[in-house]
N, C-alpha and C positions, 0 to 999 in steps of 0.2 A: 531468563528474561528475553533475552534474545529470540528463542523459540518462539513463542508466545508474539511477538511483533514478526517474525517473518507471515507465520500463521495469520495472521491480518493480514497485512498484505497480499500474502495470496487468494484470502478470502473477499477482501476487497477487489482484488484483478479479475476472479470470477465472474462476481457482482455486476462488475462493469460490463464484460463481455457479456455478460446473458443480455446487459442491458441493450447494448449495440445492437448486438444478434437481431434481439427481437423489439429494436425503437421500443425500449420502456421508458418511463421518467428521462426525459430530455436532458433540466437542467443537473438533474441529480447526478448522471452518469458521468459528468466534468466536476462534481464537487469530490466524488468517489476519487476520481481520476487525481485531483490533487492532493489528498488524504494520502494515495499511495508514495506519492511521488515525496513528500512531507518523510512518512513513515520510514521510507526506503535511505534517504538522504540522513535521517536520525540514524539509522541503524547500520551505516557505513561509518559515520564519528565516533559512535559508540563504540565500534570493533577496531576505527583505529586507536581511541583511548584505552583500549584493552592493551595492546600490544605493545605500547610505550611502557605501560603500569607494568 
């Protein structure tokens, strides 16, 4: 599972970047941007609930 959301993320950080790169979809590249940031922060609790369990 974990795999699987890093994978987002990274696919989503992409995303973003191409978007900057080449000013695509303005509001969209800051909705991306918190999606990550979301994903990322999930996926830090998740691995510390791992490690207690």
């Amino acid at each position: 599972m974990l795999g699987i959301i890093w994978g987002i993320i990274v696919i989503l950080l992409v995303i973003w970047l191409i978007g900057i790169i080449f000013h695509i979809a303005g509001g969209l590249i800051n909705i991306l941007l918190v999606i990550v940031l979301i994903l990322v922060i999930w996926n830090l609790i998740q691995m510390a609930r791992n490690r207690r369990g």
